[in-house]
C-alpha positions, 0 to 999 in steps of 0.5 A, spaced: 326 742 204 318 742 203 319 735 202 321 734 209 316 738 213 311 735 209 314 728 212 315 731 219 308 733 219 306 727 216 309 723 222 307 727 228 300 728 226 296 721 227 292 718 221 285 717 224 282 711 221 275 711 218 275 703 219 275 702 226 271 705 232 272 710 235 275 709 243 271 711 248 272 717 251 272 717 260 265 720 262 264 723 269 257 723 269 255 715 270 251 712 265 244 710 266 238 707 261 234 714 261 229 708 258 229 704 264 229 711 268 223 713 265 219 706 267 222 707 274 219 714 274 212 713 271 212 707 277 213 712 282 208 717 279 203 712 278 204 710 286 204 718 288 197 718 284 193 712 289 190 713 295 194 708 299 200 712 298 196 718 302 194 712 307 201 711 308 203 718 307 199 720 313 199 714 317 207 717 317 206 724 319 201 720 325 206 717 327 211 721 327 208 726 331 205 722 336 212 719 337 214 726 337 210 728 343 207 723 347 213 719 347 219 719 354 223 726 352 230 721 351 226 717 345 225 723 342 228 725 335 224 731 332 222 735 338 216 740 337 217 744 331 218 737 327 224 740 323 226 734 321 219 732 319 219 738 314 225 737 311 223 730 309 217 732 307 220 738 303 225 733 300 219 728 298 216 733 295 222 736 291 223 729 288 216 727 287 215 733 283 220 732 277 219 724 277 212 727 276 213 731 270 217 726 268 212 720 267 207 727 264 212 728 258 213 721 257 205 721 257 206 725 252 210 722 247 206 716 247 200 721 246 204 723 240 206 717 237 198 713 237 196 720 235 201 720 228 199 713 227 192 714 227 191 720 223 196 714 218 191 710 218 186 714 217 189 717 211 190 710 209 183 709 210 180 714 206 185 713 200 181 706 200 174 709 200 176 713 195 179 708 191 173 704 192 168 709 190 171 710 185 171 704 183 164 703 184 162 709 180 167 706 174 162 699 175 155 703 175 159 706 168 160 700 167 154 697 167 149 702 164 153 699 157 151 693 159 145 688 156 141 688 162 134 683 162 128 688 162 133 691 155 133 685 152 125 683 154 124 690 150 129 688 144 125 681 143 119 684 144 120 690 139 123 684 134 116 680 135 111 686 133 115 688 128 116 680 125 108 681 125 107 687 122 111 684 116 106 678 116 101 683 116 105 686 109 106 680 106 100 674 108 103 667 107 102 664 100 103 658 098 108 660 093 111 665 096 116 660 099 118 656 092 122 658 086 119 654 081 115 660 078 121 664 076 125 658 072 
């Protein structure tokens, strides 16, 4: 009987397989590429930040305005209170501001990443000194072990006036040099 709700659970339950993807699920929300996004919205901060944006934004309020109450009363569409042109600005400024600190954070990251990688690079940069620093000092160790030419100008030197103390001590005989009298 346990045999057989083991088998009953075993069939209704579905295997999931760990060698084959998942499916997708439906998502309500579009999809978007936060990348591309993100280059849109530094382009759009970047225009924001110029003095061309506000020649255009200022020419458009004049215009608006000067339509609005220089033209005949039928070809008006935004009378005296300019609700309308409020409303746009409102809503200009309602997107600017995000897209704005978007483009700022983005800013930011990049910031971070070039700070991380020169403080990288100049850890690396004083490994290497120390490295041939001690590199160095190893080299002058080195070379005070090493025969150098005022050493052995002094050495011959030393040789020479001891070789003529010698001849000092025992003056050259013609005799000195042969073996004839001791046989």
């Amino acid at each position: 009987m346990a045999a057989e709700r083991t088998q009953d659970r075993e069939r209704s339950v579905p295997r999931i397989r760990l060698d084959l993807p998942r499916e997708r699920r439906t998502r309500l929300l579009p999809e978007y590429d936060p990348e591309a996004f993100g280059r849109l919205s530094e382009r759009i901060a970047r225009f924001l930040g110029t003095g061309r944006f506000l020649v255009w934004m200022t020419l458009t309020v004049v215009v608006w305005i000067g339509w609005n109450v220089f033209a005949p009363s039928s070809l008006r569409f935004d009378e005296y209170p300019f609700i309308f042109l409020t409303l746009a600005l409102s809503l200009q400024a309602s997107y600017a501001a995000p897209l704005i600190l978007l483009a700022q954070n983005r800013q930011d990251d990049r910031d971070r990443v070039n700070l991380e990688q020169d403080r990288k690079q100049n850890e690396r940069s004083i490994a290497d000194t120390e490295y041939l620093t001690r590199e160095i000092a190893a080299l002058r160790m080195g070379l005070g072990e090493v025969a150098t030419r005022d050493w052995i100008r002094s050495e011959l030197q030393d040789l020479i006036k001891e070789m003529e103390e010698r001849r000092d001590l025992f003056p050259s005989g013609e005799d000195r040099g042969s073996d004839v009298p001791d046989r």
